[in-house]
N, C-alpha and C positions, 0 to 999 in steps of 0.2 A: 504494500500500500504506500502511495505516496504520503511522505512526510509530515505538506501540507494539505494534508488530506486529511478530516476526522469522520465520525459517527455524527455528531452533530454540536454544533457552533452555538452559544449561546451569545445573545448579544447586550451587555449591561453587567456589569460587575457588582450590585447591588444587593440586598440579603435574598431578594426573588431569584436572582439570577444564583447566588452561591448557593441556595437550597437547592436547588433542580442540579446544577451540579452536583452535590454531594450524592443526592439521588441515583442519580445517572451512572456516578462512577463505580460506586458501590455494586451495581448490575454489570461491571463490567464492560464499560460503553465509554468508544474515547470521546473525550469533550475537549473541544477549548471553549473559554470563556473571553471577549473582547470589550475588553472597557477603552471607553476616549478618554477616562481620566484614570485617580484611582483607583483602588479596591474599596468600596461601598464610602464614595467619596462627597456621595450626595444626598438621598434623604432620609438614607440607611442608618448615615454616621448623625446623621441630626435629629433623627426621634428620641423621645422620650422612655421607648420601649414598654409603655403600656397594655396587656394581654387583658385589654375593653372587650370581652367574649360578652359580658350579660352590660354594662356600665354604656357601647355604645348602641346597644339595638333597644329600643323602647317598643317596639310594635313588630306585627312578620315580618321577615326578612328573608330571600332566599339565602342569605351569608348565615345565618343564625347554625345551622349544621355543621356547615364548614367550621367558623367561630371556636363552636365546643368544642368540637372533635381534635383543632389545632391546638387549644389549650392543653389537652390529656395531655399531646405528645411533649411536651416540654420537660417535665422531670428527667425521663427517660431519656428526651433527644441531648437536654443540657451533662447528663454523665454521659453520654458515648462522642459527643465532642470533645470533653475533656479531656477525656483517655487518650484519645486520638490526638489533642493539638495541645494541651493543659491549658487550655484559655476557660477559665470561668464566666459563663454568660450572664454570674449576676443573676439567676432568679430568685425571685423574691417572693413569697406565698403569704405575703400576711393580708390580703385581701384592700377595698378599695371603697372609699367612703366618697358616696353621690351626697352634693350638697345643693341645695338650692337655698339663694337670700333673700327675695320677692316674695308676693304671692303667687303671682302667676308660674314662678319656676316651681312654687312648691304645691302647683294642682300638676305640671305637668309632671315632676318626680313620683308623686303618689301612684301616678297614671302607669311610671315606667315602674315602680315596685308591684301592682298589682298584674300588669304584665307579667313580669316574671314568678310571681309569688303562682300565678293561674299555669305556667308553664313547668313547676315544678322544682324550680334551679333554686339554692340555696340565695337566699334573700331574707335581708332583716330591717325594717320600718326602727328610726332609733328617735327617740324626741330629744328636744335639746339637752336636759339633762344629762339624758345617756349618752350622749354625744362627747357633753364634756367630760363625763367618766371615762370616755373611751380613749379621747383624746385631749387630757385638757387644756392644749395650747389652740386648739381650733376655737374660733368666734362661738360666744352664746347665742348673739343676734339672727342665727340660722334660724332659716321659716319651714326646715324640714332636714332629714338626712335618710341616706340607705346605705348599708352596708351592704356589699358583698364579697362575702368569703373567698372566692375562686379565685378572684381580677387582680392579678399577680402583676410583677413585671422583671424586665430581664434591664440589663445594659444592650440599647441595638450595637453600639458600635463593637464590643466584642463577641455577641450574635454573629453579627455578619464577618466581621475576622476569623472566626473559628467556622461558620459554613464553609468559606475559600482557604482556610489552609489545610482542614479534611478532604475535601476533594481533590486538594493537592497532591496529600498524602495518600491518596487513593489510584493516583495518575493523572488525574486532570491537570489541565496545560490554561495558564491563564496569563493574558498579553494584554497589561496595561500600555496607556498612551493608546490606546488601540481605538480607530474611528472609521466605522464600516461606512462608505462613502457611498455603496452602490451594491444591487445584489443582482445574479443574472440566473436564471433557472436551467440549467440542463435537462436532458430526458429524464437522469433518474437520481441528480445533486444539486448541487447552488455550487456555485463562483461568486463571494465574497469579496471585493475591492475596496481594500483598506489604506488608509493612507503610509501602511507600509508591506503592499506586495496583498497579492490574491490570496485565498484561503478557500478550499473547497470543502463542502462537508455533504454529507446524505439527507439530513434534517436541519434545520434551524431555530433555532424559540428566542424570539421576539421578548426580552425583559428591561427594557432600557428603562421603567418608570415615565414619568413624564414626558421624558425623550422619544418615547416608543409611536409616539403619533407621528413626530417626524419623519423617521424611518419610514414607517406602513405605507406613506404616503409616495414612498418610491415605486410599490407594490399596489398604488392605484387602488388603498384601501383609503377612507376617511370614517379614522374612528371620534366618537362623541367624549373628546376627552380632553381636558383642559391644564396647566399648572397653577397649585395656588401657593404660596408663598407663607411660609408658619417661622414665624421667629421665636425661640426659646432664648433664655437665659439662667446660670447658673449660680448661687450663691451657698457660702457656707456658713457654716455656722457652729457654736464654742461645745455643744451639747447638744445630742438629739432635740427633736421639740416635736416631730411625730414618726408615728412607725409606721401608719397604713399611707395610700397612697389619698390622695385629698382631691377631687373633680368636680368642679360648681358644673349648673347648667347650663352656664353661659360659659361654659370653652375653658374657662382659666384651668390648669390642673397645677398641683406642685407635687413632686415627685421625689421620695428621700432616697438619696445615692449613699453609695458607700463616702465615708472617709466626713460624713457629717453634714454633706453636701445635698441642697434641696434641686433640684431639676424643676423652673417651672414656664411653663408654656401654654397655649401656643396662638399665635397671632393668625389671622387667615385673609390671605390677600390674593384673591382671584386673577388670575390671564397673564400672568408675571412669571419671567424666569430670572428676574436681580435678587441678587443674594443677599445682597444691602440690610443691613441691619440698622432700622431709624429709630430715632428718638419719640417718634409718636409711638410706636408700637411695643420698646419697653415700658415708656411711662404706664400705658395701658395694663402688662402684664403685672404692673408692681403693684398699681392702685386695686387690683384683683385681689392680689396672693395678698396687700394687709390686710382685704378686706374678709378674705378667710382664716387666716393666720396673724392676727396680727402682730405677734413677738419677731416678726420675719423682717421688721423693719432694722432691726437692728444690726443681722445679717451682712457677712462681709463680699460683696459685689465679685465675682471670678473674671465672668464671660458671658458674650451671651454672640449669636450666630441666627444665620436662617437655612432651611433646609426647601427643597421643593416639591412637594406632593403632585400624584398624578392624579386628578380628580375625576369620572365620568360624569357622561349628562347626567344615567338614574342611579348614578351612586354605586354601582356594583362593578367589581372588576370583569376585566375579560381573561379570559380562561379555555381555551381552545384551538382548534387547528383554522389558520387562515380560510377564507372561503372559497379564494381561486389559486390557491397554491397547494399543493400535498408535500405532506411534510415540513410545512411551515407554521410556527407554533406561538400562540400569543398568552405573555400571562404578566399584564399589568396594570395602571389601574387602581390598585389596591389601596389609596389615596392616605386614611387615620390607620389602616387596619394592615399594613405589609410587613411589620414586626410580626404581630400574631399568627399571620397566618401564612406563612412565611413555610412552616413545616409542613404544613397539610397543602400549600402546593408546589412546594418541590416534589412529594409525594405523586400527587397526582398527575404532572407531567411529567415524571417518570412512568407511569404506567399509561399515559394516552401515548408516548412516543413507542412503547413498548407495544400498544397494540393491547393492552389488556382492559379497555376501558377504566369509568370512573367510579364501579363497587357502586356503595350504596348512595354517594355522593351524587343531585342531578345538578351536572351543570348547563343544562340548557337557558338557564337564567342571565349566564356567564359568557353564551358564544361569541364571538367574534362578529358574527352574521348578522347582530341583533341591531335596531337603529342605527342604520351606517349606510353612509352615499357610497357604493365600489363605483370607478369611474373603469376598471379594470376592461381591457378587451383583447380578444382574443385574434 
């Protein structure tokens, strides 16, 4: 076989992109992985890494299976990376407290605790008192709270360092600086033109995040998908002041890291790929987090950065094979939710490129086919 020759080419070095690798290689399937920057250098390394399985769905959702099913896999996936690379991904099992300050946020949390209290999933209604038993550096002035036990969270950026250096370790072949320019289809491969030299492979999967619409649009696909722009910042502080993770309903979350350090986020700025990180949009995040925390004022200032999410029109990623290409594979999209679910689909396209379909998983919610202009012809 030629050299640059694989099984199949992924394109996006990101934690989507490094799961379906580890996948892949693990079955014995050469990969390379092609990043234009990077190893998960963009909105992989800027999440929060929160596993919102119950915290971000309030109502049906065809992701809601996926969701679960991704959370299970995390104990388990977080030791068989470690062994494999020693990279701790940081999970964190102490569960995740929904807040709402208003009235109105706290008819629509009630809304999302009986939701799931009706679906089964551990869930707990806490009134302020309990709250501040639970937590007592969190605000009294809350107009409501929910606990949930499950809604864990990892560190993404050593998540996705540890998908790409397992799959490393497995064989896979990954070529940063790497910016696929143009793609041409063979009878029965792709020819790959990167800005350093061709790359042929038998299948290809489309993971670039954000980026991925660009691409498609060489393949005369136009998918419903947008970037929006989320600034976090990081602050520390002399002494714990909470252990669970803290989420109002108005978006603000803070996030306790190792080392005393709070994580909190996230700002949302629609049709933008600048990374810029403004002064309106910390201001924003800080008058949030005092106003659920407020000993956080005191807090010693780190960092703070922006990352860029792939948003769809209805909200739901794409997840499937192209519609006029075979063997052409798309899985991105995944806008708040690509840390999470990050397991369950590398998983699953490994077994759609395997031919073994998606089990009990339906992704026809998720295709590629679904709301989309093909300008494609034949």
């Amino acid at each position: 076989m030629n050299g640059n020759h694989y099984d199949v080419a992924i394109i996006g070095g990101g934690i989507i992109g490094g799961s379906i690798a580890f996948q892949l290689v693990k079955r014995n399937v050469r990969v390379v992985v092609l990043e234009k920057d990077r190893i998960a250098s963009q909105a992989s390394s800027a999440a929060a890494g929160m596993l919102g399985a119950q915290s971000e769905f309030s109502s049906e959702n065809p992701l809601i299976p996926m969701a679960l099913k991704s959370r299970k896999m995390f104990p388990v996936l977080g030791e068989e990376l470690k062994q494999i690379t020693g990279i701790d991904i940081g999970l964190i099992q102490k569960g995740m407290l929904k807040v709402a300050v208003t009235d109105e946020e706290q008819e629509a949390l009630q809304q999302h605790y009986e939701f799931w209290r009706e679906m089964g999933q551990p869930v707990q209604w806490l009134s302020n008192h309990e709250v501040v038993a639970f937590e007592p550096n969190v605000s009294a002035a809350l107009q409501g709270a929910m606990y949930i036990r499950n809604d864990g969270q990892v560190s993404a950026p050593h998540l996705s360092l540890a998908f790409a250096k397992a799959s490393i370790v497995y064989g896979a072949e990954w070529r940063e600086f790497t910016e696929v320019v143009d793609v041409k289809k063979e009878e029965n491969s792709y020819q790959l033109r990167t800005n350093h030299g061709t790359i042929g492979a038998n299948a290809v999967v489309v993971a670039a995040g954000a980026w991925s619409a660009l691409f498609l649009e060489k393949t005369g696909l136009s998918l419903s998908m947008h970037p929006v722009k989320g600034e976090c910042l990081l602050v520390k502080v002399e002494k714990p002041i909470i252990q669970t993770t803290v989420f109002a309903k108005n978006g603000c979350y803070i996030v306790p890291k190792k080392g005393n350090r709070l994580l909190i986020g996230a700002t949302s700025t629609p049709h933008t790929f600048d990374k810029k990180v403004t002064v309106q949009g910390i201001m924003s995040l800080l008058e949030r987090a005092q106003q659920l925390l407020p000993t956080i004022r005191t807090a010693e200032w780190e960092r703070a950065w922006a990352g860029i999410r792939p948003q769809t029109g209805d909200g739901l990623p794409y997840i499937g094979e192209h519609p006029h290409y075979k063997n052409m594979w798309i899985a991105t999209g995944h806008y708040r939710n690509g840390i999470l679910l990050s397991p369950i689909t590398g998983a699953l396209m490994a077994d759609l490129i395997e031919g073994k379909g998606s089990g009990e998983i339906d992704l026809a919610p998720f295709s590629p086919a679904r709301n989309i202009h093909a300008t494609y012809t034949t």
